[in-house]
N, C-alpha and C positions, 0 to 999 in steps of 0.2 A: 287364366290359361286362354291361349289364344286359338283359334279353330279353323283349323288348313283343311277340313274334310270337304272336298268338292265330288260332288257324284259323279257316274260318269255320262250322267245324260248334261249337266249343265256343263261340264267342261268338253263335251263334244258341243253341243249347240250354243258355247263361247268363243269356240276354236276360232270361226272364220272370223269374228267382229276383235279378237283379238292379237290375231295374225296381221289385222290391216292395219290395226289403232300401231303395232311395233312398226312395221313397214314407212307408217307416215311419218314417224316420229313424236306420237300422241299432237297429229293437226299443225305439225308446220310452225311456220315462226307469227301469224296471225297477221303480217302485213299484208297491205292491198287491198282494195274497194273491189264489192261485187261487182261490179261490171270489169275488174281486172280478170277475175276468173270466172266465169259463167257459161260453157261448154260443157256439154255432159256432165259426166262425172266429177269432174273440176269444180263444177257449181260448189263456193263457199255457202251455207249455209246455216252458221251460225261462227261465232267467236268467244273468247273467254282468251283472259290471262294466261298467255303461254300456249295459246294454241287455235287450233279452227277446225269443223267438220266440216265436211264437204259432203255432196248429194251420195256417192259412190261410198263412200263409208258410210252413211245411212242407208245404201242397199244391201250391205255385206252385212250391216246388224240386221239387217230385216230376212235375209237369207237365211241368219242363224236362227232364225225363233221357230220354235213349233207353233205350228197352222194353229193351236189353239188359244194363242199368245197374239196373232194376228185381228187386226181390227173387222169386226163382221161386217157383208156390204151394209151400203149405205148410213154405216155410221161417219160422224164425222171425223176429219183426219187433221185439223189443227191442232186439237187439243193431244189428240194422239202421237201426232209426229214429237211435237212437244214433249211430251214426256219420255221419249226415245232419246231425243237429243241430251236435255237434261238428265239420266240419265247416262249416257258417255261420258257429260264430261266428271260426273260423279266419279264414276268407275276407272278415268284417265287420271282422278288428282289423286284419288284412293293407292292406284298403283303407284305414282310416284314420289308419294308417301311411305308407302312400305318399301319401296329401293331407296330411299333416303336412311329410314329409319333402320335398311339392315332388317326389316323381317327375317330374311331368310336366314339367317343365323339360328334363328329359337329353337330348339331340338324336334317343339311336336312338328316345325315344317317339313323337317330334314325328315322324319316317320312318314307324313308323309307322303313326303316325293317318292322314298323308296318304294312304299306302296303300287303310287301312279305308276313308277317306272316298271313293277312286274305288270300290275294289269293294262297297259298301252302294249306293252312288248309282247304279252299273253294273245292281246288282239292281233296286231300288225302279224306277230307268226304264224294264226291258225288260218287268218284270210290270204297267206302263203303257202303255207305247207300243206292244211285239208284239200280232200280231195275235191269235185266237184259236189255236191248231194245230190244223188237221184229225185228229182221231184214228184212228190206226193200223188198221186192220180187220183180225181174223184172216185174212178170203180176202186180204187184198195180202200178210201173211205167210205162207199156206201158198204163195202163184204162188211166193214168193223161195226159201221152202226147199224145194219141189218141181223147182226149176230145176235147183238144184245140191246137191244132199244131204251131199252129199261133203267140203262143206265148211264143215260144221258136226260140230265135234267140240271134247270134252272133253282135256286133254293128262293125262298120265300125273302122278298126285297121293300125296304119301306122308306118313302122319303121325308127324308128327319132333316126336322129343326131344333132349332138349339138356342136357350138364352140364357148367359154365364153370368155371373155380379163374382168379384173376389171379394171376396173375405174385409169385411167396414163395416162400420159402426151402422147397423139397421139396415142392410144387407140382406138378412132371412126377414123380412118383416117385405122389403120391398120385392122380392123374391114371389113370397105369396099374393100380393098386391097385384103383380103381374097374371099371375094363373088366374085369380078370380076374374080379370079384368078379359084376359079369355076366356071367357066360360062365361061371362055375360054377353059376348058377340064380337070383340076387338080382334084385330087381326093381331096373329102371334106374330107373321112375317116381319107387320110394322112397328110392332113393340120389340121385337128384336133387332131390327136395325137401329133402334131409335137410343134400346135401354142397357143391351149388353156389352159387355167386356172381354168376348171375345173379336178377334179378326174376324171372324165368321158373320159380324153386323153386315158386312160392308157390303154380303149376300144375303141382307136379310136373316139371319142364323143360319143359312143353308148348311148342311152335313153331308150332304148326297145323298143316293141310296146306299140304306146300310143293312147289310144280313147278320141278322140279332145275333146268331151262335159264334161270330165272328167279333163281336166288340168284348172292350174286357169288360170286369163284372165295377162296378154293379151296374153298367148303363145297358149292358145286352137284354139282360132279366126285365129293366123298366123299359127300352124301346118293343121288346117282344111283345108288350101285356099290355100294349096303347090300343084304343080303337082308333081311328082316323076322324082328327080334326078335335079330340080330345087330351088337351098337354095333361105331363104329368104331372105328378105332385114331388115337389121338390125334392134335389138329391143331394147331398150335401157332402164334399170331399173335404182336404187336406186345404185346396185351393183357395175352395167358396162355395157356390150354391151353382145347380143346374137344372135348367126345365126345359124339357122332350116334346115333340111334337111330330106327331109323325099326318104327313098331306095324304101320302096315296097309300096304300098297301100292293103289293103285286105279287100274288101268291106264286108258290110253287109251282112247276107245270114239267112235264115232260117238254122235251127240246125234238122240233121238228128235224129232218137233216140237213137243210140250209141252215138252220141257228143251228148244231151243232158242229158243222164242216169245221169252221172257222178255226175254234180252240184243237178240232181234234187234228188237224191239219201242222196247227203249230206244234200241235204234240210229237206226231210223227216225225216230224223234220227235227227236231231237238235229238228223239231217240234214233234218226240216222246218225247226226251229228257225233253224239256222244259218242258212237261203236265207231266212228272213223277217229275222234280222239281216242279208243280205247287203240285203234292200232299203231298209233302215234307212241302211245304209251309204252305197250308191248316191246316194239322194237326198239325202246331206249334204255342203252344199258347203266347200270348203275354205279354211279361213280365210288371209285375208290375212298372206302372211310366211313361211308352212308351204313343209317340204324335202319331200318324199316320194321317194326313190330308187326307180328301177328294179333291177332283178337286177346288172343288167352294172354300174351303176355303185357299187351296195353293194359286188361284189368287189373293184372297183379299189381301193377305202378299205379292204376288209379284208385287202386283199394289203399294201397301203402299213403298215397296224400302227399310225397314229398314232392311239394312244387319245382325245387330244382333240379331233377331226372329229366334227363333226356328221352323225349318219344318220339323222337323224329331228327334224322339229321340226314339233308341228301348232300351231298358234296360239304361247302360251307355255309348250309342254311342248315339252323339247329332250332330245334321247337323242344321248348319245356313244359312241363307239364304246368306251369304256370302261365305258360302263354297261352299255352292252350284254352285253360279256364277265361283265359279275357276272351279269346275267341268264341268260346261257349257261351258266355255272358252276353256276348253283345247276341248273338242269334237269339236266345232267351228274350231278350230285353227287345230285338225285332219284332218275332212272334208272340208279343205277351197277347195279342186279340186273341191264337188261336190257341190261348194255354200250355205252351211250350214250358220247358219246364227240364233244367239241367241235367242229365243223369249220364251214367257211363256211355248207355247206346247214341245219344246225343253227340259227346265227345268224339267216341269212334267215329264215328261219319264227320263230323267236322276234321280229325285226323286227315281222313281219308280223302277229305276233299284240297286238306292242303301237302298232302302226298302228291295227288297226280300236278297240281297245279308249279311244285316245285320240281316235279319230276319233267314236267313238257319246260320248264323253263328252261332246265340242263339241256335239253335236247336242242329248242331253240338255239341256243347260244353256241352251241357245239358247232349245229349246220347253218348256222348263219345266215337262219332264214328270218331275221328282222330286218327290215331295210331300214337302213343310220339316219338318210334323210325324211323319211317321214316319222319315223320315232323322231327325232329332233324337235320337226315342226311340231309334233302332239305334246311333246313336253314342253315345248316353250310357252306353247298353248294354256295347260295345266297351269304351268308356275305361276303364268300373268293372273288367272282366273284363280287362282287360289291364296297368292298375295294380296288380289284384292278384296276377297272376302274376307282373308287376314285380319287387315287391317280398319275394314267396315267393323268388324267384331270389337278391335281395337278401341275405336272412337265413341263405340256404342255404349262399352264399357265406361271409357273418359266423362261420357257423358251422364253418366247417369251417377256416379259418383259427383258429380258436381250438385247435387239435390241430395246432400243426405240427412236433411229432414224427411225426405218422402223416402229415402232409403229405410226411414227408422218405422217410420208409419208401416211399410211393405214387411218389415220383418216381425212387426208386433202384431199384425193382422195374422202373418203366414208363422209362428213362431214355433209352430209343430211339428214344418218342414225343416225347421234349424236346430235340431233337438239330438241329442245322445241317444240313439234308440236303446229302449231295454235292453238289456242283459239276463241271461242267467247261466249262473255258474254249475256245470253239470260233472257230475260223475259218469263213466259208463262201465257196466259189467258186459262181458263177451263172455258164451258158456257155447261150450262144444254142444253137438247134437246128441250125442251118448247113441244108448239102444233102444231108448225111447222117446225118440224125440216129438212126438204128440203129447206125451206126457206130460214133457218138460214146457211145453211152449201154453199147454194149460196150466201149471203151475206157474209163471210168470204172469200169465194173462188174470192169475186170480190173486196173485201178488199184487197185481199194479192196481188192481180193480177195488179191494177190499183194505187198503191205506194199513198203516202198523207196522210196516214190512221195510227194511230197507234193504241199501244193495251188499251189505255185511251178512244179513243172514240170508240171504238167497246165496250167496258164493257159498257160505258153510253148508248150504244147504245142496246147493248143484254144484258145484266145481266152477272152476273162472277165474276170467281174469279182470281186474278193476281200474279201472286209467281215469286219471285227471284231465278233464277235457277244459277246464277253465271260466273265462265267464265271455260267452259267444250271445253275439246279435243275432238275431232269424237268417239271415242274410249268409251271417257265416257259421251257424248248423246246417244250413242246407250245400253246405259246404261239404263241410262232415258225412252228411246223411240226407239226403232227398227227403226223407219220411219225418225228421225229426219237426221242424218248424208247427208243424201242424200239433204234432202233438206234445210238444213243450209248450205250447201259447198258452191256454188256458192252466197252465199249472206252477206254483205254491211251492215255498220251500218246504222239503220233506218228502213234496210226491213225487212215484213213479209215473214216468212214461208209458203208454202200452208199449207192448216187447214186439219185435220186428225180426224178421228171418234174412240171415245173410247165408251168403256161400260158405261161410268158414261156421256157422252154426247162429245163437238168436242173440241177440242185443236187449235189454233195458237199460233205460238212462233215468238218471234221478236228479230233482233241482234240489242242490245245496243251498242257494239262495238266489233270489230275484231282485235286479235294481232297475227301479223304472227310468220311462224318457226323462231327462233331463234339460231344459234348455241351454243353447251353447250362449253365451255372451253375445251381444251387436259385435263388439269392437274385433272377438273371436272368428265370428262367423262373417266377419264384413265381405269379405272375397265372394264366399258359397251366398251373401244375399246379393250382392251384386248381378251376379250371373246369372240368379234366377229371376231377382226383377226384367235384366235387359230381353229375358227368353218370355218373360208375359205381356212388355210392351214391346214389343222390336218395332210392330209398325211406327207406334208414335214417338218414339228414339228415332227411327230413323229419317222420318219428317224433319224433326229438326236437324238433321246433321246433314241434310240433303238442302236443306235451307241455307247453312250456315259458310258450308263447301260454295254451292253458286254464288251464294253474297260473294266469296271470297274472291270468287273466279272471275264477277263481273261478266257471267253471260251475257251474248245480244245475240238473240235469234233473228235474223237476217230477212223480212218481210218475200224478199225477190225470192229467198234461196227456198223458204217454205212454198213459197207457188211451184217453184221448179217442180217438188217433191212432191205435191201433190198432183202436177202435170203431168208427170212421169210415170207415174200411177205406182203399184207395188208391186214389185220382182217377183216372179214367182220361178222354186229351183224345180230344177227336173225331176229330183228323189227329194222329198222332204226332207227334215234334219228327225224326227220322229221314224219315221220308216229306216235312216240311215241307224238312227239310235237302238230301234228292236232288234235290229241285224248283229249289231254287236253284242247288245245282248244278251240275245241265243245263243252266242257263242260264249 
């Protein structure tokens, strides 16, 4: 599968560098000696087969980068512009690779552009239609944070390093070889630049600061419980092996009102924002045809499970209750740091969020408050920058399929990652609440607890009903039921679940039987190993395909035209592309 998801901070801060590279014609026809063009802007400054950069299109990429992407002073800028250029013309044969090859045709593209095309259009009409925002005054922030002081604070922040090995033959042996090797006086920094397998060498292991109750487990538990300048002792996933290090600690502290303003400031203006979209909302009427669920009746559909029921339809945009769950999932699969975790209240609010957003879209379009040419230009924008990472994906793929001895190596190291995950095949009994339902919910709880019991004579015993649930992964019991995963895992053909309280009355579930992981085949799982090698080495894939591209290209960075660039010094915009980016954002 190929991956068109471009965010919209890199497809804004690609807009301008990609706008130019169409306009030029990706560089011209590449004839003419530098001193034919060497004026301003005009300055050629490098060449390659099929094309040329010029100074001016090294300022319009330099325009689009965030300030933190930019070279700090007095560093040097040979090597830097360098790899700006190369770079283009990477990004210029990537593109016209994918328009040869028909990218755009593959369906996940056409998903999605349609995507891009609501949330470009989402933006371009609220920076139309919203009103102005009344801007925030520090006296309304000092009433807020003089009210309650107490409740502005920093949380406890540590800066962590990190040194990764995957999963090889004497992997945990070198692993602890490293920790001791700290702990006799070595620099962790420099043995992780030096030893690890993550990207993160190439900052030393750097991690940033990280707030422990925010990482998922089990690295939040080991970064919490570090002293400073003492790594831990090895942690061992699915992947490989990992060791923690945390340099500073920066405790907790109440937030003075300068270090609070800042966040609370954004806050405000978001919550103005929002109630000028609510009247936005308000005044758009709903178009003929449209479902819009209440609370109580969204449950009833979510209780029922039928993926294909409609939960939403505003004009000709229809939401299933199936789509919905991939929406769900991916928010989940977001927040896994801060333990999110799928349930109906989850849903509803995801619902709700693509309620207004399909509802301001009707209105949009209604009033015509998108402007066609700069939508245009943001899509053209998109498709370039999204074809080309298309395609980068594409080759990256190609390439790593070309080595599949080390494909085999990668999948017999990681082979738990390519596995059948368990199963078990579950019954479930549903029993009304009766007239006693404390009674009942300890009769189950001492059914499930004291083994001998199954879900036959509990029904004869409390009334119910019994249903075939089949044989479900973790994955998809929590489908079923939030509560079940947890407490199917540990358990055994024959046993009870503990019993759990629904709206319609309690639940036990019983395992009929258990099949564990199974490994899928190499030749099976070739796709799904593919795709997770290219995602563990992307850098060093892409090295060589960035090698292989220029070879092909015959770059000649142009000695004159690099002075030019460096004479000229570096552009600076008037709003950063970062500041341009929070703004849309917020909105």
């Amino acid at each position: 599968m190929i991956h068109f998801n471009v965010s919209p901070r890199l497809a804004t801060a690609l807009a301008s560098l990609f706008l130019i590279a169409s306009i030029s014609g990706c560089g011209g026809s590449g004839s003419g000696s530098i001193d034919d063009q060497s004026t301003g802007d005009a300055t050629v400054v490098a060449r390659y087969d099929g094309g040329q950069i010029t100074l001016g299109e090294v300022d319009q990429r330099i325009l689009a980068l965030p300030m933190t992407e930019r070279p700090k002073p007095g560093e040097p800028l040979d090597a830097w512009y360098t790899g700006q250029i190369r770079e283009m013309v990477v990004e210029r044969r990537l593109f016209a690779e994918a328009e040869t090859g028909r990218l755009f045709d593959d369906p996940d593209f056409e998903t999605a552009r349609r995507e891009a095309e609501k949330r470009i259009s989402l933006e371009l009409c609220l920076s139309k239609a919203l009103p102005e925002i009344e801007p925030v005054t520090d006296d309304e922030l000092r009433e807020v944070y003089d009210a309650h002081p107490e409740q502005f604070s920093a949380p406890e922040r540590r800066l962590t390093y990190e040194i990764f090995l995957r999963r090889a033959p004497g992997a945990a042996e070198t692993i602890r070889s490293l920790r001791e090797r700290t702990l006799r006086g070595e620099s962790f920094l420099r043995l992780a630049g030096e030893y690890s397998d993550s990207e993160s060498r190439l900052q030393d292991g750097l991690l940033g600061w990280m707030v422990p109750g925010r990482l998922p487990a089990p690295f939040g538990a080991v970064v919490a419980g570090l002293d400073e300048g003492v790594p831990s002792k090895p942690v061992e996933t699915p992947r490989g092996f990992h060791l923690f290090y945390v340099e500073q600690i920066l405790p907790a502290k109440l937030l003075s009102f300068e270090e609070a303003a800042p966040n609370l400031r954004r806050q405000r203006t978001t919550e103005r924002r929002e109630k000028a979209i609510d009247a936005l909302l308000a005044e758009a009427p709903t178009p003929p045809g449209s479902l819009v669920l209440d609370r109580k009746e969204f449950a009833k559909i979510a209780q029922a499970g039928d993926p294909s029921a409609v939960v939403l339809r505003i004009g000709e945009q229809e939401v299933t209750l199936g789509d919905l769950r991939t929406r769900v999932r991916a928010v989940v699969d977001k927040e896994a740091a801060e333990g999110s975790v799928a349930t109906v209240e989850l849903a509803w609010r995801v619902l709700e969020q693509v309620r207004r957003r399909e509802t301001l879209a009707q209105r949009c379009q209604t009033e015509g408050w998108i402007p066609a040419d700069t939508f245009e230009e943001r899509m053209a924008a998109w498709r370039r920058a999204s074809l080309t990472s298309g395609q980068r994906h594409r080759r990256l793929l190609e390439l790593a399929e070309q080595d599949e001895t080390q494909l085999r190596l990668f999948y017999e190291s990681n082979v738990g990652s390519f596995s059948k995950p368990p199963t078990w095949t579950l019954r479930r009994l549903r029993v009304p609440l009766g007239q006693h339902p404390l009674a009942r919910m300890e009769s189950l709880e001492a059914a499930a607890s004291g083994g001998g019991t199954t879900l036959d004579d509990l029904k004869a015993k409390l009334g119910g009903e019994i249903d075939d649930l089949g044989a479900l992964t973790q994955a998809e019991m929590k489908q079923v039921q939030p509560k079940l995963p947890k407490r199917i895992a540990p358990l055994g053909a024959g046993q009870l679940a503990a019993p759990y309280r629904t709206q319609a009355g309690f639940e036990v579930v019983e395992v009929v039987d258990r099949a564990p992981a199974t490994p899928i085949p190499f030749d099976e799982a070739r796709k799904r190993v593919t795709a997770a090698y290219v995602a563990q080495y992307t850098a060093e894939l892409y090295d060589r395909l960035e090698a292989q591209i220029l070879d092909q290209a015959k770059l000649e960075i142009l000695p004159k035209g690099l002075e030019a660039l460096k004479a000229a010094a570096l552009p600076e915009p008037d709003v950063s592309v970062e500041q341009l980016n929070d703004l849309f954002e917020d909105r």
